[in-house]
N, C-alpha and C positions, 0 to 999 in steps of 0.2 A: 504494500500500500504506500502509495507518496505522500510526500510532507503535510499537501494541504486536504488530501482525503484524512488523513486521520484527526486533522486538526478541526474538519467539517465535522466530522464524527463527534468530536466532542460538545461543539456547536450543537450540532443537533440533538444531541442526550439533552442539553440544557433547554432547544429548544420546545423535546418535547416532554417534558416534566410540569407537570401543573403547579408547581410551585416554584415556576422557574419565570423570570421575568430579563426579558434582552434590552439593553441598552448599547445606543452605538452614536460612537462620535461620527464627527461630519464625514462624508466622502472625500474622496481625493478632491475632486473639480472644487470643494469649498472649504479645504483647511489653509488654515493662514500662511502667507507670504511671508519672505522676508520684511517687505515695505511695511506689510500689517505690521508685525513684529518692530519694528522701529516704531512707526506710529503709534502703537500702545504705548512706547516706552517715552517719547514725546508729548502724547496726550497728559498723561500722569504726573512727568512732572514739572510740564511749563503750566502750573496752574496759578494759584494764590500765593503759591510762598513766593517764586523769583520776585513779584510787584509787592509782599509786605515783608518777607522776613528780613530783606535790608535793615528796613527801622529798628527789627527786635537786636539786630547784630551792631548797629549802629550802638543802640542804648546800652546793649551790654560792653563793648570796648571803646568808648567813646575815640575812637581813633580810623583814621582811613586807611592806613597801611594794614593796619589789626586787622578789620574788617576784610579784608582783600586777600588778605595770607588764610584768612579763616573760609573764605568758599571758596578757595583752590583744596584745602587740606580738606576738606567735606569732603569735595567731588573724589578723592584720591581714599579716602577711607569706604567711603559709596562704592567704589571701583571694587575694592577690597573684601566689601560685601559680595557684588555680582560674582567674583571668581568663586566665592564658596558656594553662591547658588549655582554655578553652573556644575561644579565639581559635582553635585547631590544631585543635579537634575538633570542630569545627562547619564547620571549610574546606577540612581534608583529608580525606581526596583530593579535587582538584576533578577532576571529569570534563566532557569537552564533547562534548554527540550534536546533530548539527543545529545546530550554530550556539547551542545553550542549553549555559550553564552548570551544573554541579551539583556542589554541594560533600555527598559520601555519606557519612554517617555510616559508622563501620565498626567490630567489634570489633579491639580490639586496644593502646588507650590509646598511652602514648608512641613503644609499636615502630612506630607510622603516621606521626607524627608526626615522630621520628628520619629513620625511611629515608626521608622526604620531606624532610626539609633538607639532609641530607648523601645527597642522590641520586645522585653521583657516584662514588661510596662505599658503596653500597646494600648490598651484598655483605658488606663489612665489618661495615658497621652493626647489620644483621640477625642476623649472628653474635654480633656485644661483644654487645650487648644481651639476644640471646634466650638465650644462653650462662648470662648472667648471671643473668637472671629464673630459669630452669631452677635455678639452682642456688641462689640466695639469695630468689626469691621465690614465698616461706610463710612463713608462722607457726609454725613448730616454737618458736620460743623465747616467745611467747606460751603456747604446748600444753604447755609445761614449768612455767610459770606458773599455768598452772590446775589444775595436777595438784599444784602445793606448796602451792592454797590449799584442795584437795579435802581432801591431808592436814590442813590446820588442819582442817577443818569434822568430821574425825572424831579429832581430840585428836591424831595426831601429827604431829611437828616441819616445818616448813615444808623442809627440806633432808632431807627422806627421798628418797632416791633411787629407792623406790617412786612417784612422782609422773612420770618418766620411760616408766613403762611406763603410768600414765594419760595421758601424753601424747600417746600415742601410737595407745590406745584412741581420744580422743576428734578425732584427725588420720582415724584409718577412720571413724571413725563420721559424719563430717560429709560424705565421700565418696561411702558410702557413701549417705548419703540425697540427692546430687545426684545419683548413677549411677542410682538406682533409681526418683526419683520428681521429677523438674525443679519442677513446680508447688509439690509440698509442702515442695521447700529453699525456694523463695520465699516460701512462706507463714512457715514456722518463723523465716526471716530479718526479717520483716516483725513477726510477734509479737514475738521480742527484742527488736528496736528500739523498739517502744511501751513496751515492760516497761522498758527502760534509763534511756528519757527522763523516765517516772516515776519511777527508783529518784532521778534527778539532780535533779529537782526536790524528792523527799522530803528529800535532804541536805540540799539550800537552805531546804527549809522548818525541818528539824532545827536549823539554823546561827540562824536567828532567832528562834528556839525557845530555844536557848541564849543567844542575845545579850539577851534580854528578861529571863532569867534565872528561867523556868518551874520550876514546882514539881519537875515528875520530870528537870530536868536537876542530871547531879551535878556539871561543873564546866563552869565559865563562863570564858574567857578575854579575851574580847570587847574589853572596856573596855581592857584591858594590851597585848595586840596591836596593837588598831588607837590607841593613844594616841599623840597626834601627832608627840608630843615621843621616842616609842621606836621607832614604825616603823620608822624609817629606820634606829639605831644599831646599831653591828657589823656593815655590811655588809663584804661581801668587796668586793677592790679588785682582783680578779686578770678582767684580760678574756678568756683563757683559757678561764676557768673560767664563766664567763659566756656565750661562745660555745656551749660544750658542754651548757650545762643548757638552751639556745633550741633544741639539736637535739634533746633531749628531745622538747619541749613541740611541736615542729615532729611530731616520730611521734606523736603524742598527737591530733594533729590531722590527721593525715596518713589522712583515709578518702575527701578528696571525690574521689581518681584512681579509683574502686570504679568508679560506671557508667560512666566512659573506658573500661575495658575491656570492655563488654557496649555498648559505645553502638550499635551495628546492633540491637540486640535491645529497642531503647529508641521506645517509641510516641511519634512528633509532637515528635520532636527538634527539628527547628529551630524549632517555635512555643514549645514549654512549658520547653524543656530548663535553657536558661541562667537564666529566674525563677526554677525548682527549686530547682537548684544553690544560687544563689545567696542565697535564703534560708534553705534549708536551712543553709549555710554559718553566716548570721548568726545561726542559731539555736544552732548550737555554741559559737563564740565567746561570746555570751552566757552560756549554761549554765556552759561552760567558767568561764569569770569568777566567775560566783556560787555556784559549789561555791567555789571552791578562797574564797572571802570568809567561806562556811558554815564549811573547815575552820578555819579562825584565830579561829573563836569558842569550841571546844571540844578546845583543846589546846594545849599549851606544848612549848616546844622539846627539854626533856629525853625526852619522850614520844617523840619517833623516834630516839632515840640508836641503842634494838633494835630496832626494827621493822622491818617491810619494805613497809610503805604508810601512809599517812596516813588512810585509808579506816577499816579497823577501829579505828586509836587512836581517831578521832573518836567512833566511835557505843560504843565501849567506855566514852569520858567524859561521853557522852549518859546511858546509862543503869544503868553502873558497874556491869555484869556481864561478866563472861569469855562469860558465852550472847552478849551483842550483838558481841562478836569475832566468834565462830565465825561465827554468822549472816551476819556483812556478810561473812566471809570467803568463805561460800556466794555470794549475792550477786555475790561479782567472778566465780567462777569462772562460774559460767553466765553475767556478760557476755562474757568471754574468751572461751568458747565461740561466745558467736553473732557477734563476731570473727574464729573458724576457720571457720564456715558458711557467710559474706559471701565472704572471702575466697578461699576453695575455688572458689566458685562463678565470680568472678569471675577471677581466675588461671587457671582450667581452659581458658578463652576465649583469655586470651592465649598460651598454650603451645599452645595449636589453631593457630593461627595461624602462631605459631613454625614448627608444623610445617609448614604450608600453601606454607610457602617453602622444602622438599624439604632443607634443611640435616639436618635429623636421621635416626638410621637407621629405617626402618620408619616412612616420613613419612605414606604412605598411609594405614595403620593406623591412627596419632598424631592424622589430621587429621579424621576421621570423627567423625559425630555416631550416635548408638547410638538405637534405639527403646527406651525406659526401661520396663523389666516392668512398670511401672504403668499405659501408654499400652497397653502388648500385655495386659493383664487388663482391662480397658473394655474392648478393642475388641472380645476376646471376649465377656462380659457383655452389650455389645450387638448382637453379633452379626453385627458390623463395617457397622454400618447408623451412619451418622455424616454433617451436612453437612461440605461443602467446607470445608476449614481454612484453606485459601490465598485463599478468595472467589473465586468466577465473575469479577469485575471485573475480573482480572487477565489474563485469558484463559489460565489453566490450565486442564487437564483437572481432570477432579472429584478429589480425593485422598480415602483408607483413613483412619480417625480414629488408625490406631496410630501415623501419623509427625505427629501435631497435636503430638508431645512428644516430642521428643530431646534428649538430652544425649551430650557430647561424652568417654564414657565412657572411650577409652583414656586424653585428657588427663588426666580426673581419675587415672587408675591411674599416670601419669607426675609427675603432682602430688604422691600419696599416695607414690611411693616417693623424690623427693628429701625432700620432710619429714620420714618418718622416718629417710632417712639424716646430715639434720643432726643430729637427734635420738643418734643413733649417731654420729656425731664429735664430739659432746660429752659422750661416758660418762665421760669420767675427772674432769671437773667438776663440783664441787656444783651443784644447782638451781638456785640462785641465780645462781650465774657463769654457767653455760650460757647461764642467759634473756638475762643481761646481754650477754654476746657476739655471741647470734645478732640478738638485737635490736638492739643498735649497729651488726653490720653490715647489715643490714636499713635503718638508717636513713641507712648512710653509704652503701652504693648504690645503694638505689632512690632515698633522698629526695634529698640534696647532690648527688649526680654525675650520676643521671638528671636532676635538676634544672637543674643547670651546663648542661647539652648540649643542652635542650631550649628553657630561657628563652632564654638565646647564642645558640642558632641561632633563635630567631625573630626575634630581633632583626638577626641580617643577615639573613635572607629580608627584613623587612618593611624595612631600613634599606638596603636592600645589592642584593638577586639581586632582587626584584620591587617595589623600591618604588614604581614608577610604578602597581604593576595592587592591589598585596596589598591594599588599604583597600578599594576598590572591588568586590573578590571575594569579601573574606573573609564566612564565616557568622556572626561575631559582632565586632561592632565594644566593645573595651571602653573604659570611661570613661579618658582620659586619654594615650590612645594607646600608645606605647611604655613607658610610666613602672610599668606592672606586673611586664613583664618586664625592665628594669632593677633593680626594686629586687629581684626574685626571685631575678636572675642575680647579681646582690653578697650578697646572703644568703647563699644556699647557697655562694658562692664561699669568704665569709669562716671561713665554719664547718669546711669542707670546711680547710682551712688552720689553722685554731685546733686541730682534733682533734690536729696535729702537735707542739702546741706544750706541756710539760711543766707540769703543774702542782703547785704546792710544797706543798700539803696534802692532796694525791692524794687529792680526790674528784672526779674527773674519771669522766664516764660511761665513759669511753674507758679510764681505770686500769687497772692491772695484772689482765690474765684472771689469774693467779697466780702466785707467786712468781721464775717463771722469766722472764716477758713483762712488757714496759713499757706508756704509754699508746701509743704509734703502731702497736701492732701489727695493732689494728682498721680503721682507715684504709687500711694497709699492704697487707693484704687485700682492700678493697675496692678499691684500685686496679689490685692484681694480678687481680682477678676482671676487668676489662677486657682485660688483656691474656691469658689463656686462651679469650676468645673469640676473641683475634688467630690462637693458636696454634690452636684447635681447627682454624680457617677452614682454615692453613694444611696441618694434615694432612687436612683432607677436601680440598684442589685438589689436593693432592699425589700421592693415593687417584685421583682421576677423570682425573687426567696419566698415570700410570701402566698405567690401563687405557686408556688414548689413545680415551678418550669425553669428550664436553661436554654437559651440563645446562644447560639454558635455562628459565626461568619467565619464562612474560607472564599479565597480568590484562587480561579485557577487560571493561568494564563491560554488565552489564543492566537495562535502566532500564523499569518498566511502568509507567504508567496508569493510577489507579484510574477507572473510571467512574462518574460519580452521587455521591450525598453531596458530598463537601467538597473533595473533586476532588487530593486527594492523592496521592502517588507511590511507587510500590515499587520498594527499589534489588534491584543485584541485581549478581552480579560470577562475570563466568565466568575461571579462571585454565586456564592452557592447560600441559602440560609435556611436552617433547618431546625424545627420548633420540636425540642426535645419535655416531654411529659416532666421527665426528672432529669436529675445526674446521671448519662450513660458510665457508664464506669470503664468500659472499655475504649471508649473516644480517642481518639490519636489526640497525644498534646500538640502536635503541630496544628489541628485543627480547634484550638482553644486559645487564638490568639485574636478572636473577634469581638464582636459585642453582639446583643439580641438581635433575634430575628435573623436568618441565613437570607439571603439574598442572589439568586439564581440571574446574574445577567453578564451577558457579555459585549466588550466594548473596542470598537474595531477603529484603530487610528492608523496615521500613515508615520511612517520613518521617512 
């Protein structure tokens, strides 16, 4: 029997099992591009922070050399991150059929990457983590942000608490165009991201424009800022304070984890992926650089004293109308936006997933990908006359053009109602606060603590549990060995620890949410958000003890074949779930590494 007959075979046991349920990522003809793949990572992180986290970095070193040295070291520490994600996400899961290795791309970003270091733990893991994401990973406090800069663009006050309820408008509305039309979020995603990287370049341009000291600029700061003998004077001296505006500049940069989480849905991963990335990368840090050089030419410190970004002060003293406010204020908000549209879409994936491992209620439901009314109006239009979506090479049966498009429609409605419910636990704070809150915690648990957990433990897998095999297997070997995730795993450590530490002129990002709370209360939460994934865990075994049943998940992989052309491979992953009465006593412990509910589906991506 050949390769892919036996691997159909296995397909089909799962297909025909009544308690088997199939799931499958896009077909070839619609898994993401390299282009995509850049554009995610553009999307994500030319949002809010490059137009306000200046001022937080400004306030924290009151110096311009400081400020400049510190979003070059961001981007270079940021970098230092991606090599660890690509190390993990290009290795795990490794599966072996036949005697071959295969490291399968898969969506899901660090939750694959986690429950594969702490295997032992899987259970655990899967919980802290997807607990965690579930509740703190969105953008609502970005969505609050676009809605304060909506109000600028139509003359009223950025802390109108009507910007709240555009907040919340534009959280549905980005949902609502992945639930309904998958291709067309990518496209929309894809346009912002060209539009963004133009807008980043026009500053730069406007920055030299100003430092040249051009007829229609009305103030020039150029020469006073960067003068060598002032750069440097009045810096701050507090390393506190310093830590806290790097974790800044760290969310500011924080987009390249975007196709980690879609990676099964990513075309010719292991050939293109890590160049992508990787450039893409250096094209941020760059950009990043030569804006924030642009803004020190057209503005002076007293300038942000009121402000709430650096973005509008700048093109305000470019062209010395209240109109080039409003406008650039426009400007941010439709970047913020294509921020929530990246990110929806990619988030939607990992809370699929989430579900995928039966921990949540109505996981079934949760885990399903939806035929997108746009796929089901083509197929009528054509009359459901459509080729194979999946390719003949694979040895499927023909398929219907309506499933060539699915999206994972409950997660996004699972998505859409934690964001707006952060949104609603921050009604009694100003705009401004809110953004600040949910974004700090946003960046104290996805970025520092998923960080800690992720660089740490690869560094014992690679130092520790496999050092003899990890180099030799892994999907990407990066430059320098270990020395990325060391310095990533001191990074976020350091930071993760400075957010604790008080600082005497309280501008700490982390500062007082208001007058009742101090700086550690942000932290404090994110670390309590770990331990609610302990407890949830706890009352859901406590829930399936008491009905004296056990839940088991195992994944079994599907690996096909392409025939012809370039001779590439289609993954594929059947997960099995199987509702035990009691404690089998004879169970394989390899198959005791899941969570309730077995889960029967198989999920067919491209390499």
């Amino acid at each position: 029997m050949d390769w892919n007959a036996e691997e159909n075979l296995i397909l089909n046991d799962a297909e025909n099992d009544p308690n088997t349920e199939i799931h499958r990522n896009p077909p070839q003809s619609n898994l993401l591009s390299p282009f995509t793949v850049s554009c995610l990572v553009f999307n994500r992180t030319i949002g809010s922070g490059i137009f306000a986290a200046p001022l937080v970095v400004w306030e924290a070193t009151h110096s311009v050399g400081v400020s400049l040295i510190f979003w070059f070291v961001g981007g270079i520490i940021s970098t230092f991150g991606l090599l660890v994600w690509l190390e993990l996400g290009l290795t795990v899961p490794k599966v072996a059929k036949n005697r071959i290795l295969f490291n399968v791309p898969r969506n899901g970003g660090e939750k694959n990457y986690l429950e594969f270091i702490y295997r032992k733990f899987k259970r655990a893991t899967t919980s802290v983590y997807g607990i965690g994401f579930i509740l703190i990973g969105n953008l609502s406090g970005n969505a609050i942000a676009l809605g304060s800069y909506v109000m600028v663009v139509f003359g009223g006050d950025f802390d109108d608490d009507r910007a709240k309820v555009i907040a919340v408008a534009a959280l549905t509305l980005a949902c609502l165009l992945h639930g309904a039309w998958r291709a067309g979020g990518i496209f929309v995603n894809n346009a912002l991201a060209v539009l963004k990287v133009l807008l980043l370049l026009s500053l730069f341009i406007l920055g030299l424009c100003a430092a040249n000291r051009n007829k229609f600029v009305h103030t020039s700061t150029a020469s006073t800022n960067f003068d060598k003998h002032r750069s440097f004077v009045g810096k701050s001296r507090n390393a506190a304070s310093y830590g806290d505006c790097l974790v800044y500049i760290l969310y500011s940069y924080s987009g390249y984890e975007q196709p980690f989480y879609v990676l099964g849905d990513v075309r010719d991963a292991h050939r293109k992926y890590a160049k992508t990335m990787l450039a893409t990368m250096a094209t941020v840090v760059t950009l990043f650089t030569l804006v924030n050089v642009a803004y020190f030419c057209a503005w002076v410190p007293g300038d942000l004293d009121t402000a709430h970004d650096v973005a509008t002060v700048f093109l305000k003293n470019i062209f010395g109308t209240e109109a080039a406010r409003r406008v650039m204020a426009g400007m941010i908000a439709v970047s913020i936006f294509g921020n929530i549209v990246v990110f929806t879409f990619t988030a939607a994936r990992v809370k699929q997933q989430i579900a995928m491992d039966g921990i949540l209620p109505f996981w079934r439901w949760l885990q399903a990908d939806r035929t997108t009314p746009f796929a089901i109006l083509m197929a009528r239009i054509r009359g459901n006359r459509s080729p194979d979506p999946y390719g003949q090479a694979a040895g499927r049966p023909t398929e219907d053009a309506a499933i060539a498009e699915k999206s994972p429609i409950p997660a996004l409605a699972l998505h859409w109602f934690f964001s707006c419910l952060m949104v609603a636990f921050t009604a009694s704070l100003s705009p401004t606060k809110a953004t600040n809150v949910l974004v700090n915690l946003y960046s104290y648990f996805l970025i520092l603590l998923v960080g800690i957990f992720v660089s740490g433990g690869l560094l014992y897998v690679r130092l520790w549990r496999e050092r003899d095999t990890w180099v030799s297997e892994s999907g990407f070997k990066p430059w320098g060995g270990p020395t990325a995730a060391i310095i990533y795993a001191l990074s976020c450590g350091t930071f993760a620890i400075f957010a604790f530490v008080p600082i005497h002129d309280n501008k700490s990002p982390f500062a007082s949410i208001n007058e009742r709370y101090t700086h550690y209360v942000v932290p404090i939460v994110g670390w309590c958000s770990l331990l609610a994934g302990l407890a949830y865990l706890s009352g859901f075994e406590a829930y399936w003890w008491c009905r004296g049943e056990r839940l088991v998940t195992t994944r079994e992989e599907v690996i096909f074949e392409r025939i012809g052309e370039d001779g590439h491979w289609f993954y594929g992953e059947t997960i099995k779930v199987v509702r035990r009465a009691r404690r089998v006593p004879d169970l394989p412990v390899a198959q005791e590494d899941g969570v309730p509910y077995q889960i029967p589906m198989a999920v067919l991506s491209g390499r």
